[in-house]
C-alpha positions as CSV (number, residue, x, y, z in Angstrom):
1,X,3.2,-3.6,-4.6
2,X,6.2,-1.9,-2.6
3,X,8.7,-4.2,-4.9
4,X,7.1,-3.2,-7.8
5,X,7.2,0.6,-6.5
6,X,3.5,1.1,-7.3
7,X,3.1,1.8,-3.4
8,X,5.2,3.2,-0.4
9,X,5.7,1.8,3.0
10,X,3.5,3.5,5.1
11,X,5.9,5.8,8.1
12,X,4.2,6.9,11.1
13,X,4.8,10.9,11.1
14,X,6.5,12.2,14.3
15,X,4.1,13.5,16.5
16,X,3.5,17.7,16.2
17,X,5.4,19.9,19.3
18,X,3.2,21.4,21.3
19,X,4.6,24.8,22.5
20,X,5.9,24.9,26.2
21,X,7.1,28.2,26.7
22,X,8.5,29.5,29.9
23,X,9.2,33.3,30.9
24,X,11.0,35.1,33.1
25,X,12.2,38.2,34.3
26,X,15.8,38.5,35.0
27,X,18.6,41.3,35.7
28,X,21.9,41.5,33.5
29,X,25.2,40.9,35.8
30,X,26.9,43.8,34.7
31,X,24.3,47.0,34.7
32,X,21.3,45.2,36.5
33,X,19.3,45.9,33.9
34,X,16.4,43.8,33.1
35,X,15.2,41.8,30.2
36,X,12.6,39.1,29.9
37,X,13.4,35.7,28.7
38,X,11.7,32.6,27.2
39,X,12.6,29.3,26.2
40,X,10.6,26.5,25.0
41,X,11.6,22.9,26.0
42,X,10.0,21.3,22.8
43,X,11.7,23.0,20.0
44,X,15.0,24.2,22.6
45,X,14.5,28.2,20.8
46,X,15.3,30.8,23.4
47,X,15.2,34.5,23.3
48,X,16.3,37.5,25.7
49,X,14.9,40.8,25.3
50,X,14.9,44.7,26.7
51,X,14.0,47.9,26.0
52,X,11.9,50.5,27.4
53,X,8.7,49.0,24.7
54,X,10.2,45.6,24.6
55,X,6.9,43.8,27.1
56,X,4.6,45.3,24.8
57,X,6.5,44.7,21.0
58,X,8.7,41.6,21.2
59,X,7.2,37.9,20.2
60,X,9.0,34.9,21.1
61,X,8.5,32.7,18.0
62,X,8.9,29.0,18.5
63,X,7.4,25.7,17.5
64,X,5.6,27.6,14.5
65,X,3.8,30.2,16.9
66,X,4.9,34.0,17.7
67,X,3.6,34.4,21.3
68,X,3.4,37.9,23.6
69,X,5.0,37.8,27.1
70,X,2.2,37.2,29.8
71,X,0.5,39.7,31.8
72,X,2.3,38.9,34.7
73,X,5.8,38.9,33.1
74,X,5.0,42.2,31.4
75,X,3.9,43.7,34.7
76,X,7.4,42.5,36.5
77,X,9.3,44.2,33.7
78,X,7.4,46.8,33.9
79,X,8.1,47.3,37.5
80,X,11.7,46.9,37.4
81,X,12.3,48.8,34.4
82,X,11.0,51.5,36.6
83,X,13.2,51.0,39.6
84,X,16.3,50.7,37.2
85,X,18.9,53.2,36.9
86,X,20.9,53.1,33.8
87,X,24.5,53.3,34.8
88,X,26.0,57.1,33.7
89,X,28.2,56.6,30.3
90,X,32.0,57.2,31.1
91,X,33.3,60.4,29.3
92,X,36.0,60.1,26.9
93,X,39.6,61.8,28.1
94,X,40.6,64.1,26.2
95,X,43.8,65.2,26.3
96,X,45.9,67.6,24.9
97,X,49.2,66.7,22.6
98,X,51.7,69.7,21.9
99,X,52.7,70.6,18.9
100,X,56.1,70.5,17.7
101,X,57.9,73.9,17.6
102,X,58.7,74.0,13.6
103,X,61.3,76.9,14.6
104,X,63.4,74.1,15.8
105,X,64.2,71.7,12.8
Protein backbone atom coordinates (compact mmCIF):
# COMPACT_ATOMS: atom_id res chain seq x y z
CA UNK A 1 0.00 0.00 0.00
CA UNK A 2 3.00 2.52 0.72
CA UNK A 3 4.37 1.68 -3.10
CA UNK A 4 1.23 2.11 -4.41
CA UNK A 5 0.91 5.54 -2.38
CA UNK A 6 -2.51 4.60 -1.08
CA UNK A 7 -0.97 4.81 2.53
CA UNK A 8 2.00 6.62 4.44
CA UNK A 9 4.63 5.29 6.67
CA UNK A 10 3.58 5.76 9.93
CA UNK A 11 6.38 8.60 11.86
CA UNK A 12 6.41 8.70 15.57
CA UNK A 13 5.77 12.61 16.34
CA UNK A 14 8.47 14.18 18.57
CA UNK A 15 7.41 14.26 21.90
CA UNK A 16 5.59 17.90 23.07
CA UNK A 17 8.17 20.46 25.41
CA UNK A 18 7.01 20.73 28.50
CA UNK A 19 7.83 24.29 29.78
CA UNK A 20 10.87 24.63 32.24
CA UNK A 21 11.19 28.07 33.07
CA UNK A 22 13.59 29.59 35.40
CA UNK A 23 13.59 33.22 36.97
CA UNK A 24 15.73 35.41 38.44
CA UNK A 25 16.39 38.64 39.69
CA UNK A 26 19.58 40.30 38.70
CA UNK A 27 21.29 43.82 38.66
CA UNK A 28 22.61 45.49 35.31
CA UNK A 29 26.64 46.09 35.54
CA UNK A 30 26.56 49.53 34.65
CA UNK A 31 23.64 51.39 36.71
CA UNK A 32 22.76 48.42 39.22
CA UNK A 33 19.59 48.47 38.16
CA UNK A 34 17.43 45.47 38.34
CA UNK A 35 15.49 43.47 35.91
CA UNK A 36 14.05 39.95 36.14
CA UNK A 37 14.99 37.28 33.87
CA UNK A 38 13.70 33.87 32.49
CA UNK A 39 14.86 31.26 30.27
CA UNK A 40 13.44 28.03 29.45
CA UNK A 41 15.73 25.06 28.84
CA UNK A 42 13.26 23.25 26.45
CA UNK A 43 12.52 25.69 23.88
CA UNK A 44 16.24 27.83 24.75
CA UNK A 45 13.68 31.45 24.62
CA UNK A 46 15.00 34.00 27.13
CA UNK A 47 13.81 37.31 28.15
CA UNK A 48 15.05 40.28 30.41
CA UNK A 49 12.86 42.81 31.70
CA UNK A 50 12.53 46.23 33.97
CA UNK A 51 10.44 48.88 34.70
CA UNK A 52 8.86 50.35 37.62
CA UNK A 53 5.25 47.93 36.47
CA UNK A 54 7.41 45.40 34.64
CA UNK A 55 6.69 42.26 37.84
CA UNK A 56 3.17 42.86 37.45
CA UNK A 57 2.77 43.48 33.18
CA UNK A 58 5.50 41.41 31.47
CA UNK A 59 4.81 37.52 30.36
CA UNK A 60 7.65 35.43 29.38
CA UNK A 61 6.16 33.47 26.35
CA UNK A 62 7.79 30.21 25.59
CA UNK A 63 7.07 26.70 24.59
CA UNK A 64 3.41 27.91 23.46
CA UNK A 65 2.57 29.38 26.99
CA UNK A 66 2.80 33.31 28.27
CA UNK A 67 3.63 32.84 31.93
CA UNK A 68 3.79 35.73 34.97
CA UNK A 69 6.97 36.01 37.10
CA UNK A 70 6.32 34.15 40.51
CA UNK A 71 5.42 35.55 43.69
CA UNK A 72 8.60 35.35 45.03
CA UNK A 73 10.54 36.84 41.97
CA UNK A 74 8.01 39.71 41.94
CA UNK A 75 8.56 40.37 45.63
CA UNK A 76 12.65 40.46 45.08
CA UNK A 77 12.10 43.01 42.29
CA UNK A 78 9.99 44.62 44.10
CA UNK A 79 12.36 45.09 46.88
CA UNK A 80 15.24 46.12 44.98
CA UNK A 81 13.55 48.34 42.73
CA UNK A 82 12.93 50.14 45.97
CA UNK A 83 16.40 50.31 47.22
CA UNK A 84 17.61 51.40 43.66
CA UNK A 85 18.74 54.76 42.87
CA UNK A 86 18.69 55.71 39.29
CA UNK A 87 21.98 57.31 38.46
CA UNK A 88 21.51 61.42 37.96
CA UNK A 89 21.47 62.06 33.87
CA UNK A 90 24.70 64.10 32.97
CA UNK A 91 23.83 67.61 31.74
CA UNK A 92 24.74 68.68 28.36
CA UNK A 93 27.74 71.51 28.10
CA UNK A 94 26.74 74.19 26.67
CA UNK A 95 29.07 76.46 25.49
CA UNK A 96 29.23 79.51 24.03
CA UNK A 97 30.85 80.25 20.27
CA UNK A 98 31.55 84.04 19.36
CA UNK A 99 30.39 85.44 16.57
CA UNK A 100 32.46 86.79 13.89
CA UNK A 101 32.84 90.69 13.95
CA UNK A 102 31.23 91.36 10.24
CA UNK A 103 33.00 94.97 10.62
CA UNK A 104 36.11 93.21 9.85
CA UNK A 105 35.74 91.52 6.35
Amino acid sequence: MIQAGIAQPYVEAAPARLPDAKWAVSVWSIDKQPYIAASCSSCGNRVQFTGPTAHRTQQFRHCGVSENAPEHIQEQYVEQRANWKPRPVPQPVVTEIPMFDLKHF
